[in-house]
N, C-alpha and C positions, 0 to 999 in steps of 0.2 A: 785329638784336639777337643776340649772344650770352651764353650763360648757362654759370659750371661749378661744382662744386663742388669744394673741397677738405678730402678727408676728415682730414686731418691736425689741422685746425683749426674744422670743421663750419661753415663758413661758405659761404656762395652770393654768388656776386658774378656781377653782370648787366651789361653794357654797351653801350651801342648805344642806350640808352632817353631818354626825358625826364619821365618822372612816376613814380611810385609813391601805392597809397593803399589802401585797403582798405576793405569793405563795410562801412556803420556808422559808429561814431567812434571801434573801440577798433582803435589801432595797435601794439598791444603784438608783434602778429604780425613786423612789418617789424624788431624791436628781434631778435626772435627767429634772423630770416634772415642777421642780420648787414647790414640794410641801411638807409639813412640816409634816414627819409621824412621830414624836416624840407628836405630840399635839395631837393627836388622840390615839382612842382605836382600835385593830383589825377585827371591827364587821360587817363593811357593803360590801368595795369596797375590791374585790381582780383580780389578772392577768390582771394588767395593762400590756399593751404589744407596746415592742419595736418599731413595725409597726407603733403607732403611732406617733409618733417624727420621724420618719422615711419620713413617707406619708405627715407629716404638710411640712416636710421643703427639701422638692423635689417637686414644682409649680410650674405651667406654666397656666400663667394667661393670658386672652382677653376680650379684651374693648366691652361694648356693641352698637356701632356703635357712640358714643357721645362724648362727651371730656371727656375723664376717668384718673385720678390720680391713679397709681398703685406702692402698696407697698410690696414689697418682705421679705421675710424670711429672718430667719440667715442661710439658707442654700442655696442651689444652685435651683435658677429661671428661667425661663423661659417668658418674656413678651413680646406677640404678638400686636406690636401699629402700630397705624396709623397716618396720619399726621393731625388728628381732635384731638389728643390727648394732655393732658395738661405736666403733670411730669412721672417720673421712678425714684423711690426709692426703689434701689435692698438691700439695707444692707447688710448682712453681707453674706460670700461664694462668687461663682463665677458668676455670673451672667450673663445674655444675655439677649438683646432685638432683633425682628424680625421685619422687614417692609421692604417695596418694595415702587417702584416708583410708581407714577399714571398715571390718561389719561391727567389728567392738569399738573402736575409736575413731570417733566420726567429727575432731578434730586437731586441727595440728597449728603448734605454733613453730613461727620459722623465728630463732635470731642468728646472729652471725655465727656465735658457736655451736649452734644447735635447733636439731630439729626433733621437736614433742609434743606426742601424740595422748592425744585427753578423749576421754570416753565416760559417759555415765557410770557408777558402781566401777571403774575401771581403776586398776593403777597404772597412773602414767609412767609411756617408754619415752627412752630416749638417746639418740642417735649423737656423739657430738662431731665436731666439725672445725678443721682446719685450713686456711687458706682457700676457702670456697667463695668463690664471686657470684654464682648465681643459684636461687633453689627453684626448681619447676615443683610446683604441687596439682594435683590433679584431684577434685573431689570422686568420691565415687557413693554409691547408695544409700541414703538416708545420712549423708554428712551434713553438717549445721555450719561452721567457722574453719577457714585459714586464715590465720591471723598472722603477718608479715609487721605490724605495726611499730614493733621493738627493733630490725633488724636496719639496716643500711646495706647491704648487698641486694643486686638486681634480683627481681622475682617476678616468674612467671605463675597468676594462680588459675587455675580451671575449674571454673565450678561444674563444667560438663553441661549434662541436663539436671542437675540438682537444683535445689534453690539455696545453696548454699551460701552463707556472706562472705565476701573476701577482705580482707583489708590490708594496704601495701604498706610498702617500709620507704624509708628517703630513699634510693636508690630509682633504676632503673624498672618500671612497672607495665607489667601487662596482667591484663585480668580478660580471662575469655569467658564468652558466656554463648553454647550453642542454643539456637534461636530453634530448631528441630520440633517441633510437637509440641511448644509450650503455648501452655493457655494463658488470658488475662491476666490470671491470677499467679502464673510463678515467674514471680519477682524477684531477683536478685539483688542483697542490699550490698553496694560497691562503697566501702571510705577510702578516697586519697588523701593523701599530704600533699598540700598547697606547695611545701616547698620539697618537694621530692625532684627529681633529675628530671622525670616525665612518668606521664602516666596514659598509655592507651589501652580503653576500654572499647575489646573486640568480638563484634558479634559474626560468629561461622556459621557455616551451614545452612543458610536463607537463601540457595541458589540464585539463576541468573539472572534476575531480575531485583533491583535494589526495593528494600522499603522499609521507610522509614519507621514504621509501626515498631519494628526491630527492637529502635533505641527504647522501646519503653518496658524490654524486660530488664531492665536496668535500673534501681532506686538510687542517684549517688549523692554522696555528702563530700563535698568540695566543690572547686572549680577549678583547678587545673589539670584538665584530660583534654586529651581527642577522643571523641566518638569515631571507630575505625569497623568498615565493613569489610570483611574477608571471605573469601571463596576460591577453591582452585581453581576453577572455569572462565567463562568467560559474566563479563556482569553488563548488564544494560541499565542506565539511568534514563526514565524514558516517563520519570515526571516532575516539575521543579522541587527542589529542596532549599528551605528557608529555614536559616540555625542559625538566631541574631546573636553574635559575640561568642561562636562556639565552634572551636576549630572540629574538622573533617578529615577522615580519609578514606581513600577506596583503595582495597589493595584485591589483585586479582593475580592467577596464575596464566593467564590466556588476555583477552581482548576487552581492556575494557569502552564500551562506546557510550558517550553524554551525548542525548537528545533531548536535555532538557536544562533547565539553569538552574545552578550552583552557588549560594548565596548565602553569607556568612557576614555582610555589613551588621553595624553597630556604630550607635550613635558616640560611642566610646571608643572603645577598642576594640576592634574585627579579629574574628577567630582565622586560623589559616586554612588552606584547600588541599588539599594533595591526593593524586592518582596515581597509582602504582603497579604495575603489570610489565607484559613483553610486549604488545601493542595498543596503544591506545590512540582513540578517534575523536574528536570536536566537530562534533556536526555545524551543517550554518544554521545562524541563528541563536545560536548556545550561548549563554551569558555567564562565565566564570566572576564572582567577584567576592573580595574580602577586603572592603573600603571600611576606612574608622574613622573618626574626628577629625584627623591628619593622615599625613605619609605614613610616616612612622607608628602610629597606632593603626594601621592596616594590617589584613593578616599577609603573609609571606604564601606564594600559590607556587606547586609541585607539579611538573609532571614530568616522569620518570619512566621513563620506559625500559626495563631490563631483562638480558637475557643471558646467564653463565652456564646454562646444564652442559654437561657433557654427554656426548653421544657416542654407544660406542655400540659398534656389531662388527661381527664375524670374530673370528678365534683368535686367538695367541697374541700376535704384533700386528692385529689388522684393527686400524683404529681412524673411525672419520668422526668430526665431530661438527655439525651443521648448526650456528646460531643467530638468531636476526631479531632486532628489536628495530619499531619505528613507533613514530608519533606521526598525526595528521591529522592540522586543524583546518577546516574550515573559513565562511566567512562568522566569524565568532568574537566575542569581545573575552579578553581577560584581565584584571582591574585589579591589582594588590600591591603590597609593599617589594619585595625584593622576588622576581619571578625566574625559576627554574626550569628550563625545557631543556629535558637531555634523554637520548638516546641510547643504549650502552651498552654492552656485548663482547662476552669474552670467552676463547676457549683454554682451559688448562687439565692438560695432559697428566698432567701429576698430583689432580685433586684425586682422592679414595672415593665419592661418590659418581657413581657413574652409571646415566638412566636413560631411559628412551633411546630417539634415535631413529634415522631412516635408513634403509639397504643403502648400499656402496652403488653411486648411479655415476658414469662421468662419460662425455663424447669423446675422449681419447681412447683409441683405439689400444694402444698399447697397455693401458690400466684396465681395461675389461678385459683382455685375452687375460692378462695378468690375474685377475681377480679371483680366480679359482684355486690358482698355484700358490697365490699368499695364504688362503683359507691350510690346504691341505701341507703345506710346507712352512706353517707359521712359526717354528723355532728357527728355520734358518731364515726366513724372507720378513722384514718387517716394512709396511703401508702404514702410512701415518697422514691423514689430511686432515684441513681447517679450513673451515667458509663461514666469516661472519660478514652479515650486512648490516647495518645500522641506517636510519634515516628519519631525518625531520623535514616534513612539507606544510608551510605554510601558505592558508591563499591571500592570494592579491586584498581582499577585502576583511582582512582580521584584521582587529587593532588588540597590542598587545602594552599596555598601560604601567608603570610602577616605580621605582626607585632603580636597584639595578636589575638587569633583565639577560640571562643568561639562555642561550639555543644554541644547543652542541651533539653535535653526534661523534660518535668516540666507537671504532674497532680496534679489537686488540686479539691477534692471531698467535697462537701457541703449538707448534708442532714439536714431537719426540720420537725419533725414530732411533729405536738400539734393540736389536733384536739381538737373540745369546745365538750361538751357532759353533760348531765345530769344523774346521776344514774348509767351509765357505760361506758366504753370509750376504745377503742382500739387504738394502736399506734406503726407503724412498720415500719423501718428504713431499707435501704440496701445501702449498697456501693462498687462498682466495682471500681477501681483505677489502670493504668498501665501507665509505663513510659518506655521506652527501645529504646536505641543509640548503632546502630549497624555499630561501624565504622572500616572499611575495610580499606581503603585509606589509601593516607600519605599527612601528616603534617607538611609543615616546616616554622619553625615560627623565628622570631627575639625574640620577646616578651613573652609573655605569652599564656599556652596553657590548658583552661580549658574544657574536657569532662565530662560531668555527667547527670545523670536520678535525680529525685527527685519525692515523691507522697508525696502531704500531703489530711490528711483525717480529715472531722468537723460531728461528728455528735451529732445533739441532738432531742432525743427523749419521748417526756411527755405523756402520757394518763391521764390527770388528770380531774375527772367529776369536773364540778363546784361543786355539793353537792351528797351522795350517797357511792356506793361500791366504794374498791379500783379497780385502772385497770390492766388490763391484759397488760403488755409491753413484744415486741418483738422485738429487732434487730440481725442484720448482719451489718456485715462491712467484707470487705475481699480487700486484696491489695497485691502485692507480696511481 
């Protein structure tokens, strides 16, 4: 039998065979593969599985140091190039390529068909480009310019710790600038276009404590950006921030907590607010505001608290995956045009990234005798659980100000248990799911005012052997 794919057109073609069929009666799978189960008998191939059409057309491809032609999928790509490199044919989804300056060409210009790389005394290379949505460029040692200015595709530029200038394209913009070691003097000169999609200029690396001193390795020419703080940790705001007419973000991997106020008015038009992390905190006393001339010229306030990683430990089909996100404000004022509090947390069994993660704990006696047997028996036995919690608390003494005003917490539970197995197979499913908005406060709105919890719950769970007994299936599910 052989089998290939061809990513040009995301089709699988097998040959060598004489059946095809699938577990069950639903064949929609074979329509999916591009192959024809109506011309076949039911005898040879079965449990073709999702993962694979999944895994072809989620790539992320690198050259082997030569002049490489790289052809992408009908789904979303990945291509790591250099400037030895010849084309980029991403097809179809969203695509991206990756490259950084060199020690001869220390700059590069991005347009939609191409990317070219300029050097002193140097002859310009160049890369072209097909169907590509997005270019990530990275400066790297003594680079001068990435210049995005010509292109309309999203771009992310990194001057790293260079003092390299960036300049974006109409599209979707981010421009990073690590705050690490740099002195007074290296400045980075940032030009947007006023009428670009969006443009955040993000400063990393400035650990757990916010300051504003940050935004001034930053020279920009324009004025539609957000100034955005980024850290994987946790970030403390723990002294006021006053940015008249100039929107904010904080975005954090862990906790972010405000102990201090947040203030973006303008006699004109008010920039907007937004916090972004897996929890975040509104001390009392905290004053969020993005007030302008009017409603409507107020900026729009974020807080967002999210959590999707998945978690996974122990072997083969042993898979739990633990997520919580909350919010918790205080007695605190928040003052803007249309305001945002949401909670949110998901687990998905079938994304390809998969990190961190706590040991397998649970007070059922029957899953911890178990838990040994799933590790060392994990081709025939598959554990598969999900716990997410989500939560908004608000106190009795918050007032929460603005046009419309939305406080939501949202869980969303994802179990997959299908372990391969021959002759006998076990296959056991659990789901914890909570949602809960405890709002105290008061709310006064022009607009619209929506409160609400939500849990949705996915499970599916098979013990099917390839050939043999039938299996033993167990699940739980529970939610409130």
């Amino acid at each position: 039998m052989f089998a290939s794919f061809d990513q040009s057109s995301a089709q699988l073609s097998i040959s060598g065979i004489s059946a095809f069929s699938t577990l069950g009666s639903d064949t929609s799978i074979l329509s999916v593969l591009g192959l024809d189960g109506q011309s076949v008998s039911n005898s040879l191939v079965t449990g073709v599985s999702m993962g694979l059409v999944a895994s072809v057309q989620l790539s992320t491809q690198r050259g082997n140091g030569g002049s490489d032609t790289y052809l992408g999928s009908q789904g979303i790509d990945l291509f790591e190039i250099d400037d030895d490199d010849f084309s980029v044919d991403g097809k179809g989804g969203y695509d991206a390529v990756v490259a950084s300056t060199t020690a001869t060409h220390t700059q590069v210009d991005v347009a939609d068909s191409s990317l070219t790389w300029k050097g002193d005394m140097q002859t310009d290379k160049s890369v072209s480009l097909t169907d590509i949505e997005q270019a990530q460029i990275t400066a790297t040692t003594d680079a001068t310019l990435i210049d995005a200015s010509s292109a309309t595709v999203d771009v992310i530029l990194d001057a790293a710790d260079t003092n390299a200038e960036l300049k974006g394209s109409s599209g979707i913009n981010e421009y990073r600038i690590n705050v690490v070691g740099r002195s007074d003097t290296d400045i980075v000169n940032v030009t947007v276009s006023d009428s670009a999609t969006s443009n955040d200029v993000v400063f990393y690396g400035g650990g757990e404590t916010f300051n504003i001193d940050n935004f001034d390795y930053a020279s920009i020419t324009g004025t539609n950006y957000s100034f955005v703080t980024e850290t994987g940790g946790d970030l403390t705001i723990d002294s006021n921030i006053s940015i008249v007419g100039q929107s904010i973000k904080f975005e954090a991997g862990g906790t972010i907590t405000v102990k201090a106020d947040v203030n973006t008015d303008d006699a004109d038009t008010a920039g907007s607010i937004g916090f972004y992390a897996r929890h975040i905190v509104v001390e009392d006393g905290v004053s969020i505001s993005a007030k302008g001339q009017t409603l409507q010229q107020s900026g729009d306030i974020d807080l967002i608290a999210t959590d999707s990683r998945n978690k996974i430990k122990g072997l083969g089909f042993y898979n739990y995956d633990n997520v919580s996100a909350s919010i918790t404000i205080g007695a605190a004022t928040i003052e803007g045009r249309d305001i945002n509090i949401i909670a949110f947390a998901e687990t998905n069994p079938d994304s390809p990234v998969n990190y961190g993660g706590d040991s397998l704990e649970s007070d059922e006696l029957s899953i911890k005798d178990f838990k040994a047997e799933l590790e060392n028996f994990a081709l025939f036995f598959g554990y598969s659980r999900s716990k997410v919690d989500t939560t908004v608390t608000i106190d009795e003494s918050a007032v929460i100000k603005g046009d419309d005003v939305v406080i939501e917490s949202r869980s969303i539970a994802r179990v997959k248990s299908e372990p391969l197995a021959i002759l006998f197979s076990v296959a056991i499913g659990s789901i914890r799911s909570d949602a809960n908005v405890e709002m105290h406060g008061t709310v006064i709105a022009e607009g619209d005012v929506l409160i609400s919890s939500k849990v949705e719950n996915y499970m599916k769970v098979a013990a099917e052997p390839w050939y043999g007994f039938k299996a033993l299936l167990q699940c739980r599910s529970r939610h409130p």
